[in-house]
C-alpha positions as CSV (number, residue, x, y, z in Angstrom):
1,X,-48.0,-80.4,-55.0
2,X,-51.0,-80.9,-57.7
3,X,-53.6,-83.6,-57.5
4,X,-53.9,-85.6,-60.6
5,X,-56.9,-85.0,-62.4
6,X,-58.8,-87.8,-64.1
7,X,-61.1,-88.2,-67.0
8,X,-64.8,-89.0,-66.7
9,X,-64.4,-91.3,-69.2
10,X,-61.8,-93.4,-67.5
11,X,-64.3,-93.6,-64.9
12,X,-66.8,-94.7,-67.1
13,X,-64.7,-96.9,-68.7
14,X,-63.7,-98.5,-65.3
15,X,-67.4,-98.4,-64.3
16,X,-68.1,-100.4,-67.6
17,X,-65.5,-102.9,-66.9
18,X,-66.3,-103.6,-63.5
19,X,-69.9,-104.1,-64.5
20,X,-69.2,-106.4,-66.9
21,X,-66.5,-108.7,-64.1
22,X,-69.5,-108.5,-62.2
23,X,-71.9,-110.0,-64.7
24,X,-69.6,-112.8,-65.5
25,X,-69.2,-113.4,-62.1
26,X,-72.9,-114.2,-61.7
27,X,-73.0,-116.0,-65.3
28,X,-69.2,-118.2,-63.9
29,X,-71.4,-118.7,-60.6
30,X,-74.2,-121.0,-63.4
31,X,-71.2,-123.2,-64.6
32,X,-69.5,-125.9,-62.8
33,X,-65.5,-125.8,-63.6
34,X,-65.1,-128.6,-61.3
35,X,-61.5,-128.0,-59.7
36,X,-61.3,-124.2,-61.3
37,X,-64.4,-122.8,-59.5
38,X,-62.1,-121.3,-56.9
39,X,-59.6,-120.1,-59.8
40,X,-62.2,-118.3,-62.1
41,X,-64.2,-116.7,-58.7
42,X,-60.9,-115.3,-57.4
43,X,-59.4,-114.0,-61.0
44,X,-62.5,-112.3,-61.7
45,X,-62.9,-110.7,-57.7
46,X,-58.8,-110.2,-58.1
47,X,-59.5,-108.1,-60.9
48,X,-62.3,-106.1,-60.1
49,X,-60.1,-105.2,-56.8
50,X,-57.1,-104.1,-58.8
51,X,-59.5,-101.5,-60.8
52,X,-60.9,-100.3,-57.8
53,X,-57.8,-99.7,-56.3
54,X,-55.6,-98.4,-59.3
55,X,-58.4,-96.0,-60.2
56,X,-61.2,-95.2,-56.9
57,X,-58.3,-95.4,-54.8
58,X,-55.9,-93.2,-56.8
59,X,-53.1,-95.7,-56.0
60,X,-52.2,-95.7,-60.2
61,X,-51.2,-92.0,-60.2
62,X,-49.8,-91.9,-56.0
63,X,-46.5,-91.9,-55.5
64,X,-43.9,-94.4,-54.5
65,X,-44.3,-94.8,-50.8
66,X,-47.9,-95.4,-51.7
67,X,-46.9,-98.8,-54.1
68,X,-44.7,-99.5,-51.2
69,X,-47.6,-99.9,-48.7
70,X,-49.6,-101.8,-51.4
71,X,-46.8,-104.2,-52.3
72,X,-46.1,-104.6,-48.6
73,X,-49.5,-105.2,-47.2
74,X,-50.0,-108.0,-50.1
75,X,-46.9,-109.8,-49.0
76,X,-48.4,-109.8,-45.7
77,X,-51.6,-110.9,-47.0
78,X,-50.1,-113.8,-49.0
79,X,-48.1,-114.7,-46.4
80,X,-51.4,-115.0,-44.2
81,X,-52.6,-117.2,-46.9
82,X,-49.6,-119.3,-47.1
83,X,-49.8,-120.3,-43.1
84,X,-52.9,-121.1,-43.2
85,X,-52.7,-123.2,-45.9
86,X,-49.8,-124.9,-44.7
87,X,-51.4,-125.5,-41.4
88,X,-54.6,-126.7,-43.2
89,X,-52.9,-129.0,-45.3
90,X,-50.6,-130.6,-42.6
91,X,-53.6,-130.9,-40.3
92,X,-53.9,-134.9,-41.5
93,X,-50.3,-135.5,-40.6
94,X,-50.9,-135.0,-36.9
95,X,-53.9,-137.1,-36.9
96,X,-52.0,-140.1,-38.8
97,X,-49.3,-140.7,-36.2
98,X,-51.8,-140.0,-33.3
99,X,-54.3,-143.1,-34.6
């Protein structure tokens, strides 16, 4: 089995990019988008986090069972996220009927 071998200037390219996600993080970080703030921070971070791993990480060029772990442990993640924002958002509910 033979490693895949990537270019230096795919690195440099990805270097570039995330460079540049990181500077507009810092310039969206001087603007107030009101509702969006959460939106823009998290598209940018979401990503810089998919270049990391699709390129540092190797996961573009791995094989299946790989994607499978990836695609798995992000289910899990969102599913995380989902219960806890279920349970934050139901959290006035119980205090309603209590009062």
């Amino acid at each position: 089995m033979s490693d895949h071998v990537v270019s230096w200037k795919v690195y440099i390219a990805v270097f570039v990019a995330l460079v540049a996600l990181t500077v507009m993080t810092v310039v969206a970080a001087t603007f107030d988008f009101g509702h969006l703030n959460v939106i823009v921070a998290l598209g940018i971070a979401i990503t810089k986090a998919t270049l990391v791993v699709l390129y540092f990480m190797h996961a573009r060029y791995a094989g299946g069972l790989t994607g499978l772990v990836i695609l798995s442990s992000a289910a899990f993640f969102f599913i995380l996220v989902f219960l806890t924002l279920s349970d934050y958002v139901t959290r006035s509910w119980s205090l309603t009927q209590v009062s």
